[in-house]
N, C-alpha and C positions, 0 to 999 in steps of 0.2 A: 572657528567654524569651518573656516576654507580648508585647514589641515586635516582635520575628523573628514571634510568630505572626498579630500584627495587620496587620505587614507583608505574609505571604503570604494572608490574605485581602480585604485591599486590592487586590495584585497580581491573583488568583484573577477578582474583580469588574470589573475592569477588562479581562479577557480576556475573557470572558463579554459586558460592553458591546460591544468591540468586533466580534465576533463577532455581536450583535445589530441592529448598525448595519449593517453587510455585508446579513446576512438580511433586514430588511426592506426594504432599496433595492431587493433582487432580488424581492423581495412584488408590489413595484409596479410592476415591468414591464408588466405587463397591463393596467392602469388600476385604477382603485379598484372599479369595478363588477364588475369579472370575479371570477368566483368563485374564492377562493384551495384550491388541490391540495395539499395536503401530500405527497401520494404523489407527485406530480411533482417538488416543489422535494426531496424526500429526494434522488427515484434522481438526481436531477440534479447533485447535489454528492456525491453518493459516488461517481460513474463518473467516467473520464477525460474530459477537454477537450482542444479545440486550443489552446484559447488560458491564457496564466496569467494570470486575474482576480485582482490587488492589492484595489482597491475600486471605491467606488461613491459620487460626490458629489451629491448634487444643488442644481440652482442654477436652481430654477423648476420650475413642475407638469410643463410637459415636455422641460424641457433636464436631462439628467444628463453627469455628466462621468464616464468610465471610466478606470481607472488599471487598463494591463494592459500584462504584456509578451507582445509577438507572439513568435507563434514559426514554424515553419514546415511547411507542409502539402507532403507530396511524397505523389503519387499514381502510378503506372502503370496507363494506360488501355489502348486500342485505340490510341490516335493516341502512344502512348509516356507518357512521364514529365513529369511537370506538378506544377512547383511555384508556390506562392506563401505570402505573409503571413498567417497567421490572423485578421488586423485586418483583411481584407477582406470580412470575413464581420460586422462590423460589429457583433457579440457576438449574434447571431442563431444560435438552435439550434432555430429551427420552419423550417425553408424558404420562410422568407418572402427574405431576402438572395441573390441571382442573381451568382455570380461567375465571369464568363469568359475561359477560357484554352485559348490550343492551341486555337480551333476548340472547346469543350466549354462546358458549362455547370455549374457544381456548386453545389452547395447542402450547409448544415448541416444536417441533420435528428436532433436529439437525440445530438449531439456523434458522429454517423455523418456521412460526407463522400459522397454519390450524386452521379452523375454524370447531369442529367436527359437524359429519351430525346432524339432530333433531331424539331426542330417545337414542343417542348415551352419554352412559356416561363413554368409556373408549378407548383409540384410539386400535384400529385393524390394523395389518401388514399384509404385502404381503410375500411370500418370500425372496423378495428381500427389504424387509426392508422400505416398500414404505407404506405409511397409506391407507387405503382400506376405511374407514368412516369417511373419514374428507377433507376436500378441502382449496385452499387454497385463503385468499381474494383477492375482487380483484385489492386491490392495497395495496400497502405496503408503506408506507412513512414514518414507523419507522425512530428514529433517534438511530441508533445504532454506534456501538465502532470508526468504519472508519469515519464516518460522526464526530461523537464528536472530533475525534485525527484531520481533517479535518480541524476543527474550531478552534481548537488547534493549530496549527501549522499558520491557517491567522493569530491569535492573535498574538504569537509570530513574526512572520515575521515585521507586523504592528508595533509590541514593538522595535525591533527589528533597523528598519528603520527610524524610524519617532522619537527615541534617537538621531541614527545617523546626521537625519537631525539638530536636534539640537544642536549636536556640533559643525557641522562646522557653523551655525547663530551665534554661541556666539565664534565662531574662530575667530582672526584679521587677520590673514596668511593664512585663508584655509587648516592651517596643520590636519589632522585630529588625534583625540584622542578619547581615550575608545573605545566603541563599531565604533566608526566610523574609527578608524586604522586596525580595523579586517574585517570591511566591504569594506573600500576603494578599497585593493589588489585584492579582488575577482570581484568585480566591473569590475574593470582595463584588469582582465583578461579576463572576458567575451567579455569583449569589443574588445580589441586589439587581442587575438587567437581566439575567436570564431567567433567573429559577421563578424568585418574589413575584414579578408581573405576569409570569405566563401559570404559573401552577396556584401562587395564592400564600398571601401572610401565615396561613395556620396550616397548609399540608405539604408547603416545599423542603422544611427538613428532613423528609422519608426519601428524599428525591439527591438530594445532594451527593452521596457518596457516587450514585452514578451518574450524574453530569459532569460531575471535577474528573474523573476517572475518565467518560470519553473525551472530553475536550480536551484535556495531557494527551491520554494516549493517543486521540490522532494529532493531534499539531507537532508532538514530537516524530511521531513516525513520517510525517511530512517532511517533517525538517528534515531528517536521515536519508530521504528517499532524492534529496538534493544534492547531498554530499558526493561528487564526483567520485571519492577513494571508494565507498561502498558499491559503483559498478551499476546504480538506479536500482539498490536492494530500496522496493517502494512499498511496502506493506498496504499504505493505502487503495493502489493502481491495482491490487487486487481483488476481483469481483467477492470471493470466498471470502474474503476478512470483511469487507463492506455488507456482505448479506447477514455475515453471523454480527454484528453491529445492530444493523437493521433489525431483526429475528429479536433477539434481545430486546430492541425497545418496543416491538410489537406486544412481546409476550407481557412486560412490565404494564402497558397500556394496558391488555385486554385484561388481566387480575386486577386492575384499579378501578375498572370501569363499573360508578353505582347503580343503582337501578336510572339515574335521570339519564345515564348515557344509552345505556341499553335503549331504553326507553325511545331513545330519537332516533335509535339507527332502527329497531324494530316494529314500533308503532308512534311515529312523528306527532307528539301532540300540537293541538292546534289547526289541523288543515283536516279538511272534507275525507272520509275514508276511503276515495277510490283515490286519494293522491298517497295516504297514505301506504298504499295498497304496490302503488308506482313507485314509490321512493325508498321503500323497504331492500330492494335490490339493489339499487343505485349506492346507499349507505353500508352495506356487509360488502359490497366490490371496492366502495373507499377506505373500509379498513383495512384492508389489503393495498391497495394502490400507495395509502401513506408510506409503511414501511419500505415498498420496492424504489418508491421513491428517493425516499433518504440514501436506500445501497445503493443506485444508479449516477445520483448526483454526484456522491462524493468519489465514486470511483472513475465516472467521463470528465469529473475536472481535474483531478490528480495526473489521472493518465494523459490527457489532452496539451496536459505543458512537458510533460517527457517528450510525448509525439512532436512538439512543435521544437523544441532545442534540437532533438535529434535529428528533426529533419533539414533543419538550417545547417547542423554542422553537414548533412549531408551533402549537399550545393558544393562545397569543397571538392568530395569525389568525385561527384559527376561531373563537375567540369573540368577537373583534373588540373585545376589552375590554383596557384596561394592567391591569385590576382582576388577572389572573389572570398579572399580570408576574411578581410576587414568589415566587409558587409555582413558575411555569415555570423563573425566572432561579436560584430556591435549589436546587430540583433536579437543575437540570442543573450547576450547580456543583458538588454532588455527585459527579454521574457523570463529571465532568471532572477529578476527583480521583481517583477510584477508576481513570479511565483512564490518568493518568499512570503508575500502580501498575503498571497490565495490559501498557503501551506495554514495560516490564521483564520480566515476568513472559512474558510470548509467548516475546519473542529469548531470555528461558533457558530456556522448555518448548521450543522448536523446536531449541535446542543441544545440547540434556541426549538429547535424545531422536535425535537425529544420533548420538550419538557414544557411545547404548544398541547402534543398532545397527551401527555401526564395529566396537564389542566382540564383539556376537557372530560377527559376520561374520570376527575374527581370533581367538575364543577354541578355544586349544588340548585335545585327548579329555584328558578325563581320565582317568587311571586307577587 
């Protein structure tokens, strides 16, 4: 037991290193004089990117080496559809980098893709940091970090499963082994605490395929969005995946919903009619409140422990001392613990609470 737990804080230290090494390569973009922003290097790794940043070597004060996989930038402008490579943008996300296609010019500006004005051959700010000659296209269907970790994680999932199903085809007893003994239990549990008690003995297997479905898919995307080598590609820290999550169990709730549900949010039986009269508003604003609820939660707690690692390692830069390493690196080790926790903890609050209101949206009047 002492060695298993020496081992995982060996392990723990070494993710945390690595993690450290990434951050301060990216510190020094700007040169050593420039004043270091925490609030910019945060929002900067917690939003989406074009490109997937692996690392950062360096091999002299000012040769770095970047290890990243391109990926692709697809735009519709005026002049049509305009793609190209994300490594043309040369890992530049100030508008300093000029890439032209189709007759256009674009530019990165804080992981936004603008398309600068015509005559314009250098982007122009506002005070507030907003581009003044450049606009932005008008549609964006890049496939950037979130979408690729996206794809990444069906893949996985698919591998993942469809192993498991073939253990148990080549099983004579149904026992399950390998990957299908570490799937079975979680299987079971969704089943039996989540779905059984909240939806009901006889209408939780219509419900099943999409509870299993989000609670993998977010607990893995969690787990990815820890992975120091993936750069905080967080799929869940994004509001867009969290709302189309939400939107989805909204929409599953309201085609479920029998006449007894209706029935409560529209004409509350049981109470006097000018209450009913009062409460008829209050219940069509909590069907909507549900669903914002669930994309809000899960995406301020996902996001909320990137902000806090990243702002511990920040304490380094700003004080410009290793003196204040030990405090930063023990604490966020810490919170990289307690996140693993939460990366579980979310995909079962955002499960458990899908399939609260499955239940009642198919619970039968009693009488």
């Amino acid at each position: 037991m002492r060695i298993s737990t020496f081992k995982n804080i060996i392990l723990s230290a070494l993710f945390l290193t690595v993690f450290n090494i990434g951050f301060a390569s990216e510190t020094k973009d700007g040169g050593d004089d420039e004043k270091f922003d925490p609030k910019e290097m945060i929002l900067h790794h917690v939003k989406d990117a074009y490109g997937m940043h692996i690392a950062t070597l360096n091999q002299g004060e000012e040769n770095e080496l970047h290890i990243t996989i391109p990926l692709p930038v697809i735009v519709y402008t005026d002049k049509g559809l305009t793609t190209f490579s994300s490594s043309a943008f040369h890992h530049d996300y100030h508008g300093h980098e000029i890439v032209e296609r189709n007759g256009q010019r674009f530019v990165n500006v804080h992981e936004k893709v603008y398309v600068l004005d015509k005559g314009a051959n250098e982007v122009a700010f506002d005070a507030e940091g907003h581009p003044t000659n450049a606009h932005r296209p008008k549609f964006d269907l890049s496939i950037t970090r979130n979408v690729f970790m996206m794809w990444v994680s069906i893949a996985v999932l698919f591998l993942i499963f469809l192993t498991a199903a073939r253990r148990y085809k080549k099983s004579d007893d149904n026992v399950p082994s390998g990957v299908a003994s570490f799937v079975e239990p979680l299987v079971v549990f969704v089943r039996d605490e989540i779905a059984k008690p909240m939806i009901g003995e006889h209408k939780y297997k219509r419900y099943m395929p999409y509870l299993l479905t989000i609670f993998f898919f977010i607990w893995i995307n969690n787990i990815f969005g820890l992975i120091p080598i993936l750069n905080g590609a967080n799929l869940s820290g994004n509001i867009a995946f969290t709302f189309t999550l939400a939107a989805i169990t909204f929409i599953i709730t309201t085609f479920s919903g029998n006449k007894n549900y209706w029935k409560h949010i529209f004409w509350m039986p049981g109470v006097p009619v000018p209450m009913k009269i009062f409460l008829m508003p209050i219940e069509i604003i909590g069907m909507f409140v549900k669903p914002i609820s669930l994309m809000i939660r899960l995406f301020a707690n996902i996001t909320a422990g990137h902000v806090i690692i990243l702002a511990l390692m920040s304490l380094i830069f700003v004080f410009k001392t290793v003196a204040i390493a030990p405090v930063s690196v023990a604490f966020s080790l810490f919170i990289t613990v307690i996140e693993v926790i939460v990366t579980a903890i979310q995909a079962y609050i955002f499960t458990i609470l899908s399939a609260l209101y499955f239940g009642m949206a198919t619970e039968e009047e009693h009488h």
